[in-house]
C-alpha positions, 0 to 999 in steps of 0.5 A: 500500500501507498500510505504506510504507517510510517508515512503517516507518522512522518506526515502527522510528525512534519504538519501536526506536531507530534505523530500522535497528534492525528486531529490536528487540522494541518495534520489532516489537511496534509494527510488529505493532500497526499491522498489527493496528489496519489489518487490524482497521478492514478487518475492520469494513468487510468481515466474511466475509474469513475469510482477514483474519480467519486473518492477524489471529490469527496477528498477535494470536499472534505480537506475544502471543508478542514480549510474553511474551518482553519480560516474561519478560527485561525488565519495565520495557520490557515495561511501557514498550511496553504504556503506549506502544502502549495494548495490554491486558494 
């Protein structure tokens, strides 16, 4: 598999804090982008996978959603995780 648990630590351990720190909404929204960034190179390869398509949407909703959060409660860590990450606005 893609995301081992190694990876994720490193991604929790690198934008939340700790590795422990899973809730972290940066630690989530890097989780989030690196499916995205996975499933979008999958999508290049195979383009009628119509289910992948289905999950990266949803993905693309859900880190949507985490980052109106952030930028509603905190804007310097909103501008911080979309800097990091190089997500557009």
């Amino acid at each position: 598999m893609y995301l081992t648990k190694e990876v994720k630590a490193e991604i929790f351990k690198k934008h939340g804090g700790s590795e422990t720190n899973t809730g972290s909404a940066e630690g989530q929204i890097a989780l989030f982008t690196f499916r995205i960034n996975h499933l979008t190179e999958h999508l290049k390869r195979n383009r009628k996978d119509f289910n992948t398509e289905r999950s990266l949407v949803k993905l693309v909703g859900k880190r949507r959603s985490l980052l109106d959060y952030l930028k509603t409660n905190d804007i310097e860590r909103y501008r911080a995780i979309i800097k990091e990450l190089g997500i557009r606005k």
